[in-house]
Backbone as a ProteinNet text record, in pm:
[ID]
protein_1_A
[PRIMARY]
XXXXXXXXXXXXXXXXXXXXXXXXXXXXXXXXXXXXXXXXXXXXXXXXXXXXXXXXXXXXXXXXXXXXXXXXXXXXXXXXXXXXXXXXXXXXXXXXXXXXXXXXXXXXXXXXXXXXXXXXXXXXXXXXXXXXXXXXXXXXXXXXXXXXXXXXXXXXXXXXXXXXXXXXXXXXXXXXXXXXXXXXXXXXXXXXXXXXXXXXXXXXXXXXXXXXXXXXXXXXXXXXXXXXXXXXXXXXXXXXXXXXXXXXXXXXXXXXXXXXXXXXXXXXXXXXXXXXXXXXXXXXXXXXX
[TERTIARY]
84.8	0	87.8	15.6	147.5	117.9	271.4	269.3	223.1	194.8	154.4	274.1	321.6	418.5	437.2	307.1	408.9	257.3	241.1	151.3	155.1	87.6	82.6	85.3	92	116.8	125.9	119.2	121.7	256.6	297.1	424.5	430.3	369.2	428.5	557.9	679.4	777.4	838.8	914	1024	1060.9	1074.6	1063.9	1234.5	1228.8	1380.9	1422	1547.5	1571	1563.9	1511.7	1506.5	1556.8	1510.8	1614.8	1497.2	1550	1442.5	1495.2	1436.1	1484.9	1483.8	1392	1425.9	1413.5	1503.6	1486.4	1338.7	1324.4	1185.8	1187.3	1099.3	1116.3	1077.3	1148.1	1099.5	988.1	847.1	736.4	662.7	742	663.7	692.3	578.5	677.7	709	794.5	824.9	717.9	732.4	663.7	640.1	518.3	502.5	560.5	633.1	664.4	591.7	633.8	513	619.4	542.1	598.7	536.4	582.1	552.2	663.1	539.9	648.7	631.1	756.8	777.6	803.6	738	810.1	894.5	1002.8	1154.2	1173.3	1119.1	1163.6	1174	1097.8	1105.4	1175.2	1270.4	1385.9	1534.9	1542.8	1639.5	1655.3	1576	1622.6	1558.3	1561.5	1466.6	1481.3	1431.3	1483.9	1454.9	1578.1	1509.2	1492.7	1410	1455.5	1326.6	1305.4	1399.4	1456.4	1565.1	1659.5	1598.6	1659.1	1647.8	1695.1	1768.9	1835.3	1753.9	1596.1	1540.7	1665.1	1769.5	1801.8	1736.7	1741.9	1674.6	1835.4	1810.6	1924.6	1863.2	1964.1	1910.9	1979.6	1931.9	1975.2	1915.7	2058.7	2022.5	2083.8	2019.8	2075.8	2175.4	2187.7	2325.4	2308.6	2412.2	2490.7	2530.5	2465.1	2482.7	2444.9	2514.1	2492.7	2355.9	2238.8	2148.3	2073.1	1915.7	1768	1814.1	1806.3	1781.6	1915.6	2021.3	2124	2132.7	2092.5	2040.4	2011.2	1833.5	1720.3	1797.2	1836.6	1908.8	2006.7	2093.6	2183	2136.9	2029.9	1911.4	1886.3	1787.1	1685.5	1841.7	1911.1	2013.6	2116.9	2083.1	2160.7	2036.3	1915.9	1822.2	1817.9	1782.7	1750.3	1865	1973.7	2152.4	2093	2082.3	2036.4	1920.7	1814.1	1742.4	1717.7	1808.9	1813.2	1666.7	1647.5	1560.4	1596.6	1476	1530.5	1452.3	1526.5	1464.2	1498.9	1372	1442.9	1338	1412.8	1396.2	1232.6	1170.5	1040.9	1009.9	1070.6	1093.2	1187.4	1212.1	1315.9	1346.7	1190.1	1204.3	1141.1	1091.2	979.4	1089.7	1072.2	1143.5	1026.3	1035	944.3	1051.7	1032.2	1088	948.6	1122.3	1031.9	1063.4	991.1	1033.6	900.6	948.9	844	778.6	690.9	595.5	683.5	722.6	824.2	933.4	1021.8	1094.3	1010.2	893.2	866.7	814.2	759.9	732.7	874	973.9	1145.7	1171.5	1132.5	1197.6	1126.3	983.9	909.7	877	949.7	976.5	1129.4	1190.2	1351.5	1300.7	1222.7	1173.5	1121.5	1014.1	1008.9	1079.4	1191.2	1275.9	1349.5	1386.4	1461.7	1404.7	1259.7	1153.7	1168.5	1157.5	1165.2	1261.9	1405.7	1509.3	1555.2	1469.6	1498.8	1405.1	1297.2	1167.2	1185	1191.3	1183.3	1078.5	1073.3	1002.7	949.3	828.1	761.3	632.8	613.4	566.2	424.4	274.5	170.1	106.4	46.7	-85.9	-209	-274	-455.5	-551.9	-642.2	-723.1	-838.3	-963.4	-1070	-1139	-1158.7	-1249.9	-1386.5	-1450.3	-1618.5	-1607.7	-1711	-1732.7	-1872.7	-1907.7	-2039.2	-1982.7	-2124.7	-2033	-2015.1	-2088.4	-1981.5	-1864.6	-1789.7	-1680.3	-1567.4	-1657.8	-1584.7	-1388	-1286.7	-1219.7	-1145.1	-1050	-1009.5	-932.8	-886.6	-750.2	-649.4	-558.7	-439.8	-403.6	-559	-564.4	-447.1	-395.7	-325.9	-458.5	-451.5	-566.4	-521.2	-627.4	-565.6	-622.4	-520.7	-579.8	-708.8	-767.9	-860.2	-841	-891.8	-823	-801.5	-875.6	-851.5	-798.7	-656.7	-549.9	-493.7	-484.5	-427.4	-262.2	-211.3	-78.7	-14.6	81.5	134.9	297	346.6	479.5	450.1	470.1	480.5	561.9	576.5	701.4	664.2	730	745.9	725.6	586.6	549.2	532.1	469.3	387.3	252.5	106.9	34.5	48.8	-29.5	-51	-168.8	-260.8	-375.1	-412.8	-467.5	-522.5	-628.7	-648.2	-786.8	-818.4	-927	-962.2	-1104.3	-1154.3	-1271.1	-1373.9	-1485.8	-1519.9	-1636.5	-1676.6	-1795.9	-1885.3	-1985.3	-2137.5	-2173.9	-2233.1	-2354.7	-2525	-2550.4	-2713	-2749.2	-2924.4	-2991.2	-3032.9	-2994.5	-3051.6	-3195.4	-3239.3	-3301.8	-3323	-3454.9	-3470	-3477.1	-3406.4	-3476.7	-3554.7	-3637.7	-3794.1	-3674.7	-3722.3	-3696.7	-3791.1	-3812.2	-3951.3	-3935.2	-4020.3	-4053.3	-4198.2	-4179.2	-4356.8	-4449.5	-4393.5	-4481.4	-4468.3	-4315.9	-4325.1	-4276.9	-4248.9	-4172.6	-4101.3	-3934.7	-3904.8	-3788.7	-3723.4	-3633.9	-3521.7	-3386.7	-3308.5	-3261.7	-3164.9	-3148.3	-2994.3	-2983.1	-2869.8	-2849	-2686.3	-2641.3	-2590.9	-2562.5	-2446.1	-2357	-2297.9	-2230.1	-2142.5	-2169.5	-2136.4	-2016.7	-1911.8	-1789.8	-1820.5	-1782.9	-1809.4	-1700.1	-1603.4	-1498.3	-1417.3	-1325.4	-1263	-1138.4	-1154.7	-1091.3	-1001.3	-889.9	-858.4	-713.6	-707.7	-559.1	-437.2	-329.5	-259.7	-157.5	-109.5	-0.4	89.8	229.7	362.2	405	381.4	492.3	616	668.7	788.2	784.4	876.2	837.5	871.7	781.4	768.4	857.5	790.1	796.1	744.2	629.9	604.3	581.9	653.3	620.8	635.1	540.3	572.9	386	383.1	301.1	200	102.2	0.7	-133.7	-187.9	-304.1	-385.6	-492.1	-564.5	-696.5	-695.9	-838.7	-928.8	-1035.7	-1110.3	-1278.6	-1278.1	-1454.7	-1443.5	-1519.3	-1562.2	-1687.7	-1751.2	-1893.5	-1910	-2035.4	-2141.8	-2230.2	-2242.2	-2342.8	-2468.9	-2608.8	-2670.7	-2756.1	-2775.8	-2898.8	-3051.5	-3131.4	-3286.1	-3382.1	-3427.9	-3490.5	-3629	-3620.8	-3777.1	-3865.9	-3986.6	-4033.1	-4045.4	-4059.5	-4051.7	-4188.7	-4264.8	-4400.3	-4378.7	-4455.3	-4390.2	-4567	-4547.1	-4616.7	-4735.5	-4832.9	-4954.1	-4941.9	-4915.1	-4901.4	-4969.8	-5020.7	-5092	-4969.1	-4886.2	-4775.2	-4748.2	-4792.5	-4789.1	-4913.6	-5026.3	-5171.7	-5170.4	-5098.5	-5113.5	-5034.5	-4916.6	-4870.9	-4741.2	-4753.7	-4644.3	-4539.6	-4451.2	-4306	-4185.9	-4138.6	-3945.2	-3876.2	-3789.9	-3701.6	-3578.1	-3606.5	-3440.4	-3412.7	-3286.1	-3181.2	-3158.9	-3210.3	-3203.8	-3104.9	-2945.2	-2852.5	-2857.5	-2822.2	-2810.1	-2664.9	-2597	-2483.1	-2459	-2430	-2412.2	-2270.4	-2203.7	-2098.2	-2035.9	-1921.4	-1868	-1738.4	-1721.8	-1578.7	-1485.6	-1395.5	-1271.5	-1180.4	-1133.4	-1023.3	-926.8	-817.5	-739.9	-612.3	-534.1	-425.7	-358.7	-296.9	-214.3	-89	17.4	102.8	100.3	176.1	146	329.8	271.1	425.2	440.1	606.2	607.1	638.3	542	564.6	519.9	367.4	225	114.2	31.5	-47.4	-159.3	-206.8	-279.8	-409.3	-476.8	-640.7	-595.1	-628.3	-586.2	-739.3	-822.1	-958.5	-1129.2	-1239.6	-1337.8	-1462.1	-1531.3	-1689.9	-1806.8	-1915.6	-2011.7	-2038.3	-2057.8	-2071.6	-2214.6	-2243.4	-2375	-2424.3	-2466.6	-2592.9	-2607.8	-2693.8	-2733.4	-2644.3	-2598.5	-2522.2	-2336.6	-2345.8	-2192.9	-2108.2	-2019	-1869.1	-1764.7	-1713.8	-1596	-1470.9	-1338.7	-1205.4	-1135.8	-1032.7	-915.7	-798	-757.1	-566.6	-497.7	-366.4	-261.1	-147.2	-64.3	110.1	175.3	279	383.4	519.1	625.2	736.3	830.3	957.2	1053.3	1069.8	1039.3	1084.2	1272.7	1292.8	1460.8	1503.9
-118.5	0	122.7	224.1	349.3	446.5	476.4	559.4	666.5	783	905.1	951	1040.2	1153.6	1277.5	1331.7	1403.6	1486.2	1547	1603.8	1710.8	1858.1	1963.9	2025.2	2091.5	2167.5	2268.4	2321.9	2535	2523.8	2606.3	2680.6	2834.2	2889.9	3024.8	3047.9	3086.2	3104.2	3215.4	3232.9	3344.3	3331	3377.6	3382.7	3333.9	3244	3176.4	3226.7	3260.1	3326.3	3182.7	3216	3095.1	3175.5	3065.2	3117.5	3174.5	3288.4	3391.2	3394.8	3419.2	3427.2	3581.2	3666.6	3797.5	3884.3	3965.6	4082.6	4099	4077.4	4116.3	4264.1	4330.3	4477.8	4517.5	4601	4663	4595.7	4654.2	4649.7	4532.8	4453.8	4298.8	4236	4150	4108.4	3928.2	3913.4	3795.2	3656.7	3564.6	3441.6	3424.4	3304.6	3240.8	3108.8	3107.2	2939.3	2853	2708.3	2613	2459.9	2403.3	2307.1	2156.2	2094.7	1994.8	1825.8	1730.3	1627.7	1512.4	1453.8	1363.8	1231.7	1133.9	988.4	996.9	978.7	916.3	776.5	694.8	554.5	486.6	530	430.8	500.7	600.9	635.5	582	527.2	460.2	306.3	220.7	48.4	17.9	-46.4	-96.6	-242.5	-339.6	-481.7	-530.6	-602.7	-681.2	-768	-887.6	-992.9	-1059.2	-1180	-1289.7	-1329.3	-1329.7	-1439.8	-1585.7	-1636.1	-1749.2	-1870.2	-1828.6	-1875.8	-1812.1	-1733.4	-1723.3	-1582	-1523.2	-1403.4	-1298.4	-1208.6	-1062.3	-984	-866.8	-816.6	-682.6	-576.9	-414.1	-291.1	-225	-116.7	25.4	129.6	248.8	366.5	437.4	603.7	605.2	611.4	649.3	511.7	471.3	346	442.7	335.6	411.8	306.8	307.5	224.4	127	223.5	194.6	287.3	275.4	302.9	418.6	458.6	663.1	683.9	643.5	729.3	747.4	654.7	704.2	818.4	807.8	921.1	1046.6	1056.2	1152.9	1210.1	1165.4	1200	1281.1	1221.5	1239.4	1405.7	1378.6	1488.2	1619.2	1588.3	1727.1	1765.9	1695.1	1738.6	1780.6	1742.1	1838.5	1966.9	1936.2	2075.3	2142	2135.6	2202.8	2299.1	2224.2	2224.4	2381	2337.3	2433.5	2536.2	2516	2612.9	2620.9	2474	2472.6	2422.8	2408.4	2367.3	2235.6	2140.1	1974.2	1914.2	1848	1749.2	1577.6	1525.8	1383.6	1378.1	1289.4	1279.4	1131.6	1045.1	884.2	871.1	689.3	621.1	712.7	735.9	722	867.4	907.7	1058.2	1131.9	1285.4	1378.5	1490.2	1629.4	1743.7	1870.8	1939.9	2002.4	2171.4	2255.9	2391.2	2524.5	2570.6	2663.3	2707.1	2800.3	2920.8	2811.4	2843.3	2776.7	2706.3	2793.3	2809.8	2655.1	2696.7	2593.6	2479.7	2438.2	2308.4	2268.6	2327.4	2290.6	2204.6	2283.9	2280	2152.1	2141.3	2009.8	1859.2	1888.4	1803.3	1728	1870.6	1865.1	1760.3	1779.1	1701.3	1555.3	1523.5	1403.3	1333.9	1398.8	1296.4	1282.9	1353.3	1328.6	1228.6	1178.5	1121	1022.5	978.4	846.3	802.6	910.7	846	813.1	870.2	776	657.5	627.2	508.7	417.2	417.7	340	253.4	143.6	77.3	32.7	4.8	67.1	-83.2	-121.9	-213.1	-248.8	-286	-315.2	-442.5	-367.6	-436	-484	-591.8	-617.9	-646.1	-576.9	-603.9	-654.4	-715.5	-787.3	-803.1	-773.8	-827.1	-908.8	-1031.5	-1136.9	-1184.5	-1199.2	-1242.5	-1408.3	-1472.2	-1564.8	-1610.6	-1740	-1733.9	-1730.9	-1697.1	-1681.2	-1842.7	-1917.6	-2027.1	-2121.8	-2047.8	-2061.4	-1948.2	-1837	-1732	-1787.4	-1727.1	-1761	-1680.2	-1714.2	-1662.8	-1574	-1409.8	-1350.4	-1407.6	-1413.7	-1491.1	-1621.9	-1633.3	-1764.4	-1726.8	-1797	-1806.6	-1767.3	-1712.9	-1661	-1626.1	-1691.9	-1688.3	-1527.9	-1500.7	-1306.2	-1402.5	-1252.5	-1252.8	-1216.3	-1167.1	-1113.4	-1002.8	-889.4	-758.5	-742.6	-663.5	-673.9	-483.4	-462.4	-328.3	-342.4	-263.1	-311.8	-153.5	-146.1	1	-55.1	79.6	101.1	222.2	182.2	250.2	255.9	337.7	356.8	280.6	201.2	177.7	300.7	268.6	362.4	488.1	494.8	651	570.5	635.1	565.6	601.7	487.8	547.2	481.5	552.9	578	461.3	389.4	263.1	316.7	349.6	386.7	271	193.9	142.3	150.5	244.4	287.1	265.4	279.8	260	361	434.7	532	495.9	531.9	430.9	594.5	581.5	709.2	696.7	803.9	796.8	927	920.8	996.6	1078.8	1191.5	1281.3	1337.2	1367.5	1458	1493.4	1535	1557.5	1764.6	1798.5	2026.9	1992.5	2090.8	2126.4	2202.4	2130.5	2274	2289.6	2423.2	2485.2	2562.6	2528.9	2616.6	2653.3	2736.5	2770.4	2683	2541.7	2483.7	2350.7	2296	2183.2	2176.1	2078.6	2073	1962.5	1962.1	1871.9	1830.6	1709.3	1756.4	1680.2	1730.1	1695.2	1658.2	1534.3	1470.8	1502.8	1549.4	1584.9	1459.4	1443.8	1304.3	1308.1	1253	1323.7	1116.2	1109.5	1028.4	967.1	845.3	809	707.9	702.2	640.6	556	365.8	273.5	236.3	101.2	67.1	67.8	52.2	51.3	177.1	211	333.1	316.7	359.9	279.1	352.1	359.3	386.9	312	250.2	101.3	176.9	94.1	165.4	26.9	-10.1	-72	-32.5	-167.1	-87.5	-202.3	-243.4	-268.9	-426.4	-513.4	-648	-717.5	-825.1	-897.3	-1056.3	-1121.5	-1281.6	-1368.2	-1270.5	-1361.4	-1300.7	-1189.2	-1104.9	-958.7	-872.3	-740.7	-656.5	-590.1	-498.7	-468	-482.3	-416.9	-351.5	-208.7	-175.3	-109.4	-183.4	-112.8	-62.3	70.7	90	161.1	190.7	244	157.9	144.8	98.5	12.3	-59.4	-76.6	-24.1	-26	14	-14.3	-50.1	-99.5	1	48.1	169.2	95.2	114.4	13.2	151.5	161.9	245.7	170.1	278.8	258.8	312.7	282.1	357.5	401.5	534.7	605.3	683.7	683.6	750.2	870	953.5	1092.1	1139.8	1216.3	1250	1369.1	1432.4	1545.1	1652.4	1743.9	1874.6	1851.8	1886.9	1877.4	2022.4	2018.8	2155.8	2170	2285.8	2280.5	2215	2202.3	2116.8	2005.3	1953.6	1820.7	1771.1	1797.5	1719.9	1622.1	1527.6	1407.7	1378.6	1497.6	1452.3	1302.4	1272.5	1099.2	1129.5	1077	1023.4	1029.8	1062.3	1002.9	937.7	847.8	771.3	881.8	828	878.9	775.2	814.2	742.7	829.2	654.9	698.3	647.2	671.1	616	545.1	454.6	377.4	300.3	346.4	308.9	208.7	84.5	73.9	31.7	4.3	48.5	-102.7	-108.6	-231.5	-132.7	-125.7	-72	-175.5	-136.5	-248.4	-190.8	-272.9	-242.8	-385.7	-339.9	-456.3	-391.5	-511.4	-493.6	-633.8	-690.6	-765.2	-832.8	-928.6	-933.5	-1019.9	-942	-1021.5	-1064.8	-1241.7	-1272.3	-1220.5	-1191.8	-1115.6	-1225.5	-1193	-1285.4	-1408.6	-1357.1	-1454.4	-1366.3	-1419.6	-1352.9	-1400.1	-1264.3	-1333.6	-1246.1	-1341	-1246.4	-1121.6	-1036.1	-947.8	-863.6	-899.4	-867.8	-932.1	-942.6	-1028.6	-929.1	-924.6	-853.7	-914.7	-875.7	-930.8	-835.4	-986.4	-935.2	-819	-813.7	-665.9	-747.8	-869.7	-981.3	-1095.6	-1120.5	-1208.7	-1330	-1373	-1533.2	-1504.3	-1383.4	-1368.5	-1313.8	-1287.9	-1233.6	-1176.5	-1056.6	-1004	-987.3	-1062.1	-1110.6	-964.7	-936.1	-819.2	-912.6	-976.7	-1005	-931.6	-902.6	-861.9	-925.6	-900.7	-981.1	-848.7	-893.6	-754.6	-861.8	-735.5	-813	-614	-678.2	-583.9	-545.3	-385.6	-299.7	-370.5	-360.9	-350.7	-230.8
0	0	0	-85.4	-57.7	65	92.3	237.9	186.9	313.1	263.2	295.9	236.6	204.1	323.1	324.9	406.8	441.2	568.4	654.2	684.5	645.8	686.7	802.3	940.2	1025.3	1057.1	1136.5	1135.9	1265.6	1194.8	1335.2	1337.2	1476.2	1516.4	1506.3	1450.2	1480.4	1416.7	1381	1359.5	1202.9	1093.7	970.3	968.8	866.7	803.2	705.5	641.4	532.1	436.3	347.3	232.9	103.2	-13.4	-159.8	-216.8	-294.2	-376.6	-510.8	-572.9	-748.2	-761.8	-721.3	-688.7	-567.8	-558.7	-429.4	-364.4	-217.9	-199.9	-135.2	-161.5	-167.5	-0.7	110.4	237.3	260.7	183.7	189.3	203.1	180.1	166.2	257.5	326.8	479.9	411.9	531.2	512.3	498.4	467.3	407.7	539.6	592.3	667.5	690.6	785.8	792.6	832.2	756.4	806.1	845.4	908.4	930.1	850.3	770.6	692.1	739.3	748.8	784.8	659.1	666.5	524.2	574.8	523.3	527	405	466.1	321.7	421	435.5	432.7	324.7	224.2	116.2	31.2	42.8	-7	-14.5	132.1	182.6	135.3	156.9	126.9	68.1	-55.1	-140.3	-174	-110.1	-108.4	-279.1	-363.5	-451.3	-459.9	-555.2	-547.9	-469.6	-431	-446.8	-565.5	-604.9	-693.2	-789.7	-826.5	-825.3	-715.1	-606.9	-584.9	-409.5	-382.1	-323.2	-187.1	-245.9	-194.1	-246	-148.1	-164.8	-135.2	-222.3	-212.7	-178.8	-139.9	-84.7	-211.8	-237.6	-306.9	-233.2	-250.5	-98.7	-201.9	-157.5	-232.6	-137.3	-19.8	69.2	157.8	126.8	250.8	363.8	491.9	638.4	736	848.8	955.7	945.2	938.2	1004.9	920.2	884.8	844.1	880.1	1048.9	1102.6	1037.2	1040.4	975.8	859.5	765	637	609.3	685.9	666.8	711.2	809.3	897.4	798.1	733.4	629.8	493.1	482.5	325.6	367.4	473.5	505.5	558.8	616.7	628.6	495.5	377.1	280.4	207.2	192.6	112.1	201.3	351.2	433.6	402.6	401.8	404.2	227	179.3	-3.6	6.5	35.2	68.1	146.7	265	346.3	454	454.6	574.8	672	816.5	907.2	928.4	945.9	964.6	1120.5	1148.5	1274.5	1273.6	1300	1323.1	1390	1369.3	1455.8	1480.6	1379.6	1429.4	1276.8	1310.8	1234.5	1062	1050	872.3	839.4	962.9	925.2	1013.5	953.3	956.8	948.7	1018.9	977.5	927.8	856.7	805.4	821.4	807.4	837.3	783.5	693.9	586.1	518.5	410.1	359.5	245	185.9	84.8	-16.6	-64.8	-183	-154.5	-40.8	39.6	21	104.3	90.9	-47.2	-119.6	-249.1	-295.9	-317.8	-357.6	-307.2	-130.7	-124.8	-123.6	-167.5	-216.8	-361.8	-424.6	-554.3	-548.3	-483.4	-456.3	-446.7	-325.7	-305.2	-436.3	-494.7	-590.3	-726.7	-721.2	-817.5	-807.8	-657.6	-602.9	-628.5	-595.4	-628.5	-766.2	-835	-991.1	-1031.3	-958.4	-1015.1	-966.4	-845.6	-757.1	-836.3	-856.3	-907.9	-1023.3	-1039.4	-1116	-1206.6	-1357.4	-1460.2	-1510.5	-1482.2	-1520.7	-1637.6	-1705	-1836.9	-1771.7	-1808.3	-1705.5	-1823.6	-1821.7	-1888.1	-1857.5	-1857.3	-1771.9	-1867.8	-1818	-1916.3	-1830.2	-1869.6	-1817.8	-1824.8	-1766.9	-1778.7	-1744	-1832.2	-1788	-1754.2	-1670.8	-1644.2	-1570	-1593.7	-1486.7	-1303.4	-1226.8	-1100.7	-1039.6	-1063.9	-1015	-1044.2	-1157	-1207.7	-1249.8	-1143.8	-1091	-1048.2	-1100	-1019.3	-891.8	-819.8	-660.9	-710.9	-637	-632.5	-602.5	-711.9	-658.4	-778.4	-830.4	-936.6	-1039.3	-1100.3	-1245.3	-1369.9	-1434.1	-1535	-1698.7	-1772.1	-1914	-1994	-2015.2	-2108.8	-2176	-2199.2	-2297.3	-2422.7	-2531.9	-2654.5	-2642	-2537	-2548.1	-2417.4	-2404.7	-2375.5	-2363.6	-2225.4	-2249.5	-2174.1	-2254.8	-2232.9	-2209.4	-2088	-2055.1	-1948.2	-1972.8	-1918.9	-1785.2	-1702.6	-1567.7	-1476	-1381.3	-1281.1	-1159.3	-1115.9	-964.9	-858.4	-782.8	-651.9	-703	-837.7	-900.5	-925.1	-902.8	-911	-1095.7	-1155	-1293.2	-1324.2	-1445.8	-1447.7	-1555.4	-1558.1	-1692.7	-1721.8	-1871.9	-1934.2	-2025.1	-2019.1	-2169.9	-2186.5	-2251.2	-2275	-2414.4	-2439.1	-2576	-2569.7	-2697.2	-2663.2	-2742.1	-2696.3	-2757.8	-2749.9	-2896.5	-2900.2	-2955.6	-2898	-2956.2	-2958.9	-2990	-3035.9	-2933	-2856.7	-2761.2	-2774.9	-2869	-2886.8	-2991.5	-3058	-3230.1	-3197.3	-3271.7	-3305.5	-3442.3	-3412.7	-3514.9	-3567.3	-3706.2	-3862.7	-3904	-3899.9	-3986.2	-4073.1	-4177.1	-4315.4	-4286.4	-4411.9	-4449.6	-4496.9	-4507.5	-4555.1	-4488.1	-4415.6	-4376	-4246.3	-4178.6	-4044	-4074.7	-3999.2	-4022.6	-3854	-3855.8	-3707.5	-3759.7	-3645.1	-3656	-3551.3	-3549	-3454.4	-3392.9	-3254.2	-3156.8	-3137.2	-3153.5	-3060.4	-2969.1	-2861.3	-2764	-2746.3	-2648.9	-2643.2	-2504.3	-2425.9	-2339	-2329	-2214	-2268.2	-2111.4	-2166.3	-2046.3	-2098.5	-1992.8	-1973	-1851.3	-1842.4	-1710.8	-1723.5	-1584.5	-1502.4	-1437	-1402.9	-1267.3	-1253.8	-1112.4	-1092.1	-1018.4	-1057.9	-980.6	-978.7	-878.4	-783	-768.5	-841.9	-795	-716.1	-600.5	-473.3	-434.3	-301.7	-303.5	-322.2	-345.1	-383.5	-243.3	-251.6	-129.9	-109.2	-45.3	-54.1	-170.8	-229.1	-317.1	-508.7	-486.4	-579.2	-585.8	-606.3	-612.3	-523.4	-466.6	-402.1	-538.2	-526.9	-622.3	-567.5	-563.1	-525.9	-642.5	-653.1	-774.8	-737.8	-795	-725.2	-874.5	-846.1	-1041.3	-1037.9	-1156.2	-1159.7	-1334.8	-1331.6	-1455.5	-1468.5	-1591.2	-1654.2	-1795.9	-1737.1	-1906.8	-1895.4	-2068.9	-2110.3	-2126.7	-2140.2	-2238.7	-2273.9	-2367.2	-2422.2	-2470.5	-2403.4	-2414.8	-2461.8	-2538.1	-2668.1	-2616.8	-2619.6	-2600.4	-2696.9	-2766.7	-2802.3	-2741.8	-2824.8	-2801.4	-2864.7	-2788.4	-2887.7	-2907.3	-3028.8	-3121.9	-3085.1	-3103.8	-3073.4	-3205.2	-3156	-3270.7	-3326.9	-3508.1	-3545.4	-3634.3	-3759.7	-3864.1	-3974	-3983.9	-4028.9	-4010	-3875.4	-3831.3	-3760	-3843.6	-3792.6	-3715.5	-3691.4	-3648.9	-3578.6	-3497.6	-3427.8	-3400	-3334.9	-3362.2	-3230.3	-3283.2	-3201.3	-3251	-3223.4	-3284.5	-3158	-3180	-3064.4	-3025.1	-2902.2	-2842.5	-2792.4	-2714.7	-2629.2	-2495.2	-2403.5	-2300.4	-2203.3	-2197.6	-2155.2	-1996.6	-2018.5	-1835.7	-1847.8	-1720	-1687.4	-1563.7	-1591.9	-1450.8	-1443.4	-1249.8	-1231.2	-1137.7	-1146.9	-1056.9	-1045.7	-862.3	-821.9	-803.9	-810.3	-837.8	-691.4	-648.7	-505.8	-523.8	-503.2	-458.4	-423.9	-305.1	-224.5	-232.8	-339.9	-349.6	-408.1	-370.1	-421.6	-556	-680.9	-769.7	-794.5	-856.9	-898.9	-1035.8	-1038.8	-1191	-1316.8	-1399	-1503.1	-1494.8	-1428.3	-1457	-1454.4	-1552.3	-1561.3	-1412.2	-1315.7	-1226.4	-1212.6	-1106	-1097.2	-976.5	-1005.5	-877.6	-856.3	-884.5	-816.5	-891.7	-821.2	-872.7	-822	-940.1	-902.6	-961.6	-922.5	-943.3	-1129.4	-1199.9	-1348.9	-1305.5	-1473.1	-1521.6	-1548	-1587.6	-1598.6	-1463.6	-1431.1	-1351.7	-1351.9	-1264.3	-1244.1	-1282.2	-1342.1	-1413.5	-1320.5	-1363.1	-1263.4	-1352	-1333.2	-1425.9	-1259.5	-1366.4	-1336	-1324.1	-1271.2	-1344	-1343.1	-1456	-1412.8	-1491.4	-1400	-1433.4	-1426	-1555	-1575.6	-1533.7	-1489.5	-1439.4	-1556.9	-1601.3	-1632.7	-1621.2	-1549.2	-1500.4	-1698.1	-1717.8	-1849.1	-1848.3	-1999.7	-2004.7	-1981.6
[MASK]
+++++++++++++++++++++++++++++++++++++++++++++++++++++++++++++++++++++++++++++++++++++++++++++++++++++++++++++++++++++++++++++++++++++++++++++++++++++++++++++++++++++++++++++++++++++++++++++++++++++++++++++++++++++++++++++++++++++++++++++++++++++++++++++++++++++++++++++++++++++++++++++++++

């Protein structure tokens, strides 16, 4: 699951000189300081692996005794960097304290730091229908379907999966009138069903790699309504024209689990849009070259 980053705070205190791009003039008073706290634990050790050979190995932006001396090292060379003031608050969290500008700067640092640590994985999602008592479990081994969305993403950035399709119809007919006839024209407008979703690679485990997916699927269906038309000396008789009357319905998708890389697996199960059915989500992970 991903940590949260970092937590807002108010501090009364005494204004810090921070970095300006230009002169601030007498007149302007100084910035407010704030106090903001950061988890950088998952800056520090990033286990890989298991192996073949069932080792996990560590990869560290700075080698140091120990986890706090790490962090401790990290957080006083960005604060040193920026010219803020930082102090320890446990092992891996740190609060830091400076003008707007400042924490933006060193939040902006942080995730630069993430993206070059993050490792770049290549997903394939696929959705599967089935009846529900041959529904299968999270965790199952699962065969793609033919339609197949395939994307490149970063390790511990969430990134966004779209695969959508748009179905349109008939909104609504406008009266054209002449002097002699009536006639209408038909507005379309247009609804987009498919799946949404936003998944999040996080650190790899015992049996694989961290996966949280969260989003919705949806089916459009359109429903055809007569429309009755205005009795005119042009249109004696009145009538109908069809519209479209869009209905959406919705299945949320959640999941929190480890997937092995380089199988395709089920990583969440909902109740299908027809009676007795069930739609699958699996995903293949394979480490990008």
């Amino acid at each position: 699951m991903t940590r949260p980053r970092f937590a807002v705070l108010t501090a009364a205190c005494v204004a810090l000189p921070c970095l300006a791009l230009a002169p601030r003039s007498a007149s302007q008073p100084e910035p407010t300081p704030s106090v903001v706290v950061y988890d950088m634990g998952d800056l520090i050790l990033t286990p890989v692996g298991p192996d073949a050979q069932g080792h996990v190995s560590v990869q560290a932006f700075i080698q140091a005794p120990s986890r706090m001396d790490a962090v401790e090292r990290l957080a006083e060379g960005l604060a040193k960097l920026l010219n803020v003031r930082h102090a320890a608050l446990a092992p891996e969290v740190h609060a830091v304290e400076g003008s707007s500008a400042q924490q933006q700067a060193f939040e902006d640092a942080l995730e630069q730091l993430r993206a070059m640590h993050s490792t770049r994985y290549l997903i394939d999602v696929s959705l599967l229908e089935s009846s529900a008592t041959e529904a299968p479990s999270v965790g199952d081994t699962a065969e793609f379907g033919p339609r197949t969305l395939r994307q490149s993403i970063r390790g511990r950035t969430p990134a966004e999966l779209t695969a959508t399709r748009t179905v349109s119809y008939v909104a609504r007919w406008t009266p054209i009138v002449s002097d002699s006839a009536v006639g209408y024209e038909s507005q379309i407008a247009e609804v987009t069903d498919g799946l949404r979703a936003s998944l999040t690679i996080g650190e790899p485990t015992s049996t694989g790699v961290a996966v949280t997916l969260s989003g919705e699927v949806s089916l459009a269906r359109i429903v055809d309504r007569k429309e009755p038309l205005v009795e005119t000396a042009a249109n004696p008789f009145g009538g109908g024209l069809t519209i479209g009357l869009p209905e959406i319905r919705r299945r949320s998708l959640n999941a929190a689990v480890s997937v092995p890389m380089d199988r395709a697996t089920v990583v969440c199960v909902v109740e299908g849009f027809e009676p007795g059915t069930s739609i699958s989500v699996a995903l293949r992970l394979r480490q990008a070259q």
